[in-house]
C-alpha positions in Angstrom: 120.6 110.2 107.4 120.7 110.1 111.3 124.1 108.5 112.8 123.1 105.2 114.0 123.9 104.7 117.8 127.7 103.1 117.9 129.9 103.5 121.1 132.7 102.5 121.7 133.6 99.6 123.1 136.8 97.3 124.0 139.4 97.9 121.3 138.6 99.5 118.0 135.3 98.1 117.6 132.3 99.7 117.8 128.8 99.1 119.2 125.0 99.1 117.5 122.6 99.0 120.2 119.7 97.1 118.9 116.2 96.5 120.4 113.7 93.4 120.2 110.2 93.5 120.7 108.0 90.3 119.8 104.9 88.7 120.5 107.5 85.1 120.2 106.8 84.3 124.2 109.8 82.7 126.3 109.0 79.2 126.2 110.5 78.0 122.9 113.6 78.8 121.3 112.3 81.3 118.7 114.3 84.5 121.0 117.2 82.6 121.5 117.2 81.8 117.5 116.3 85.3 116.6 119.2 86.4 118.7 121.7 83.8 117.2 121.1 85.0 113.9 121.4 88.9 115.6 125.1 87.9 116.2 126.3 86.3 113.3 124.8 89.2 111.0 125.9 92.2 113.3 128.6 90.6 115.8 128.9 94.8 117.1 125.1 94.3 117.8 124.4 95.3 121.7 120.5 93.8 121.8 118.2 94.7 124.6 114.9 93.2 125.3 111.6 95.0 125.1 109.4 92.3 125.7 108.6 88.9 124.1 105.2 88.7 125.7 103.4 91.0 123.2 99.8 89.5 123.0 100.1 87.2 119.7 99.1 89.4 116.9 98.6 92.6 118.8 100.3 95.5 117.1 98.8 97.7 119.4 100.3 96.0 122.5 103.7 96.3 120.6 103.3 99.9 119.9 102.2 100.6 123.6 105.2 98.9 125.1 107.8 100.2 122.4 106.4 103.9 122.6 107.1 104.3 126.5 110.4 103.4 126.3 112.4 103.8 123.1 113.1 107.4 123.8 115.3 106.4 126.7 117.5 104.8 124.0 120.7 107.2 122.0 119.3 108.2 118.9 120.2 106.4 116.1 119.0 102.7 118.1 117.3 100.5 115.7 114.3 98.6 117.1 113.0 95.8 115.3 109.6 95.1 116.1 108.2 91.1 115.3 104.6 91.3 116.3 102.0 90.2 113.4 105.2 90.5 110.4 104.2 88.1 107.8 103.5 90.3 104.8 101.1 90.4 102.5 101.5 90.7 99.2 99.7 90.9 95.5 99.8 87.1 94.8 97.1 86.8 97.9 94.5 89.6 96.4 91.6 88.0 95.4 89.6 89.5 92.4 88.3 92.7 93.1 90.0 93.2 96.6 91.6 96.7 97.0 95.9 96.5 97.4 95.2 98.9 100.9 95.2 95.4 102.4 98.7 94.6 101.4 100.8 94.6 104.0 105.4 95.1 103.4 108.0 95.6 106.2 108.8 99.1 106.7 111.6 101.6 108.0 110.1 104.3 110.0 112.4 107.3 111.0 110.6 109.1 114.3 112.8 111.6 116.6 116.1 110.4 115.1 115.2 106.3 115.8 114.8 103.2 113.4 112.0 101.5 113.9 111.7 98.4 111.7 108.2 97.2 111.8 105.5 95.6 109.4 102.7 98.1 108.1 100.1 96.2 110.1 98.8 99.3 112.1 101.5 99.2 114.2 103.0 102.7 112.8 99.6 104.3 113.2 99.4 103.1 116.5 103.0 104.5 118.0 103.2 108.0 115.7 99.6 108.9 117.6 99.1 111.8 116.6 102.5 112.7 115.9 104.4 112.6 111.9 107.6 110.3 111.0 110.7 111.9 109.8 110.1 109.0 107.1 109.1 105.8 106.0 109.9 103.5 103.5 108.8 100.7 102.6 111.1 96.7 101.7 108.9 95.7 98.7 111.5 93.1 97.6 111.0 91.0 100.4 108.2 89.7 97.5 111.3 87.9 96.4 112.2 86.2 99.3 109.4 83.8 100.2 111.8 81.9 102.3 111.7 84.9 104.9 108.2 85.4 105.3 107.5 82.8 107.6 109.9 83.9 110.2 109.9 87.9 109.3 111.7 88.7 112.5 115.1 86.4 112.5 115.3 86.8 108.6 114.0 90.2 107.3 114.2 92.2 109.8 117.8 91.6 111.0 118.6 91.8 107.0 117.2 95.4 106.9 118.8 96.4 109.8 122.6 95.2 108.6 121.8 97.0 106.2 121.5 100.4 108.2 124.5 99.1 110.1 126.4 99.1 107.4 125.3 102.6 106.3 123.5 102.0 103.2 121.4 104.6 102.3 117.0 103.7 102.7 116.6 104.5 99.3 119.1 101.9 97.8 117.2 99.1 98.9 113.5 100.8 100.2 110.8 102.9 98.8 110.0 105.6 100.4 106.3 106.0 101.1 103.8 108.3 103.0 100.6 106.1 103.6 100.4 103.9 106.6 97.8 102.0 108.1 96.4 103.9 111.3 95.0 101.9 114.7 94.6 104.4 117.0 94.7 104.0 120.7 91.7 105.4 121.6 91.5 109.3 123.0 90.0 110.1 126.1 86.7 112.3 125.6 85.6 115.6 127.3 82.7 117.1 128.7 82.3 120.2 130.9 83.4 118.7 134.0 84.4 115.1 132.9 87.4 112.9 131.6 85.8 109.5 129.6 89.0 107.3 129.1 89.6 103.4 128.7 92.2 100.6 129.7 94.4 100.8 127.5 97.2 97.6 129.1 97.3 95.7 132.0 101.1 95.1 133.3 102.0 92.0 134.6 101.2 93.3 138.4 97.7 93.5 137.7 98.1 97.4 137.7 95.6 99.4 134.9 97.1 101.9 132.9 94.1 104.1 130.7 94.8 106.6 128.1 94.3 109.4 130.4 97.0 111.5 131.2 98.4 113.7 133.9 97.8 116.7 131.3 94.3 115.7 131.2 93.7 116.6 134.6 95.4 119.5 134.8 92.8 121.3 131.7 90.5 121.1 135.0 92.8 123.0 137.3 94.8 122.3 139.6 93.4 121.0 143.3 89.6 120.6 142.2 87.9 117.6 143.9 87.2 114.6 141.7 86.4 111.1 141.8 87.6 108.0 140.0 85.1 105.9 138.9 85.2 102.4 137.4 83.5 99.2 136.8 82.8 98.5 140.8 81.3 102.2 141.7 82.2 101.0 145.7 85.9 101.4 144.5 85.8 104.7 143.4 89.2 107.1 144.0 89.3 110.7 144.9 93.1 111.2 144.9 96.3 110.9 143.6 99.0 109.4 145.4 102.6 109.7 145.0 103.5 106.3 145.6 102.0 103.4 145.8 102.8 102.5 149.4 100.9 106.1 150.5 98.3 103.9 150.8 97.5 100.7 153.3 98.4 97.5 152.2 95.8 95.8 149.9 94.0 99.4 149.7 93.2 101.0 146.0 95.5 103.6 144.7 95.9 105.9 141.7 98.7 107.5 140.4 100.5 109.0 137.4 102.8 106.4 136.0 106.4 106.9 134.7 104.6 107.7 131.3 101.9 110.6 133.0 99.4 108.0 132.4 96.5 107.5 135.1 97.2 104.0 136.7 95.0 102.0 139.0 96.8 99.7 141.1 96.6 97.4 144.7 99.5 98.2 147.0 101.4 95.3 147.1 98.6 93.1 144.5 100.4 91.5 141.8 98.7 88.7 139.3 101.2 85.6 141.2 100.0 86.3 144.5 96.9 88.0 145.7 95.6 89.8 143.5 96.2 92.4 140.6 93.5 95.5 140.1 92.5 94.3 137.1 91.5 90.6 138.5 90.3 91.9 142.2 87.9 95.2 140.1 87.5 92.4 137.1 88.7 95.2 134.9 89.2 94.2 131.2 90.9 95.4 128.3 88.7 98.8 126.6 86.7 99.3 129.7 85.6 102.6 130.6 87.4 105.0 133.1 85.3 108.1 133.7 87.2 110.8 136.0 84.1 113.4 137.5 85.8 117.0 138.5 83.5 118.9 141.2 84.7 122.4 140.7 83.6 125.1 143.1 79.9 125.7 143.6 78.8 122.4 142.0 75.9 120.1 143.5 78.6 118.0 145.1 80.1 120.5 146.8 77.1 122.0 147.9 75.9 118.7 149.2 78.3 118.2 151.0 77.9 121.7 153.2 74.3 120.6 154.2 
């Protein structure tokens, strides 16, 4: 089993760094009640904050924000993830209805990290293409009806003490190899063309696709191209650094933190002028197509006449 991430702190005690991600929101006390219970269960428990402002229900959203940032973590973090948790179990099959809709927390191990989840799609959704060290599976949470309604604060702080405490996964979980799979969608390919979507919009406004900085480089490196979205007028034929490179209020593109292709405003954020998304009218799953003019293609020749 990997060594869960303890450091030491003042005295003899030691330190579990534990992460939350939720679709819960800000306004209620749900976090604050979450992170109560947090501290009586694991009082060594360091938490930090993913987000609480996961889209309600939206596993994919969840798997998104967790994905980009959980490596930054020491291995051996535990993140619990409270987005769409309630389980479902055999007592709600109707006759004839096959058990792949059942739905129990789970344990996945991925690069040395505890990722306590519900098997909702969410796994599918951050392993990509990518396999877990494990899984397991909490099927006697079927025996605890009193957590299902709050999966987060109840189960999911439960399983964790449990890793805490150094309990092995297969004294209290099953382990399992089947999990249900929503992909992010994968950019497609043609001879001299990238075909992505919008994959998130951050809370600037700014629009992130599945298209990464890899993508563009199958195409070579320095080989003119254009951006194109839903307003054609708007299209972008570079890459900037920063997003400052360009004038204030001006259109820019760059390669996020995570290599991903980002369209952005300089200086346009949601609370005051503008984000991309609201100034393009960019939505969720739109198409991104990227158009590469190599040497010697109709564009290029065009543009000698």
């Amino acid at each position: 089993m990997v060594k869960l991430a303890k450091t030491q702190t003042l005295g003899s005690s030691k330190m579990q760094i534990i992460t939350l991600t939720s679709d819960l929101g800000l306004k209620d006390y749900y976090v604050a009640s979450v992170k109560a219970r947090l501290m009586q269960e694991i009082p060594e428990a360091y938490c930090v904050d993913i987000s609480h402002q996961i889209k309600p229900f939206d596993s994919l959203e969840a798997a998104y924000q967790l994905r980009n940032c959980f490596s930054e973590f020491p291995k051996g973090t535990i993140h619990l993830v409270g987005v769409d948790c309630e389980p479902f179990l055999p007592y709600k099959l109707q006759p004839g209805q096959s058990d792949n809709v059942l739905s129990y927390p789970c344990i996945l191990l991925f690069q040395e990290h505890y990722i306590i989840c519900s098997d909702n799609g969410f796994i599918g959704a951050f392993l990509g293409l990518d396999t877990p060290q494990a899984l397991y599976q909490y099927k006697a949470i079927e025996n605890h009806p009193s957590h299902w309604n709050f999966m987060l604060k109840y189960c999911f702080i439960g399983l964790a003490k449990q890793l805490y405490n150094n309990k092995s996964l297969g004294e209290f979980c099953e382990s399992v190899t089947k999990f249900k799979r929503a992909f992010t969608p994968l950019p497609q390919f043609d001879e001299h063309s990238i075909v992505g979507n919008v994959i998130h919009i951050d809370a600037f406004g700014n629009i992130v696709t599945n298209i990464f900085k890899s993508d563009f480089e199958r195409f070579g490196l320095d080989v003119p191209f254009t951006i194109s979205y839903q307003k054609r007028n708007d299209d972008i034929n570079v890459i900037s650094k920063a997003y400052n490179d360009v004038a204030l209020g001006d259109r820019v593109a760059i390669f996020n933190e995570a290599q991903r292709l980002e369209i952005a405003i300089n200086r346009g954020a949601n609370a005051g002028n503008g984000g991309a998304d609201k100034l393009f009218g960019i939505r969720l799953g739109e198409t991104v197509r990227v158009t590469f003019f190599p040497r010697g293609s109709v564009q290029n020749l065009s543009s000698l006449l």
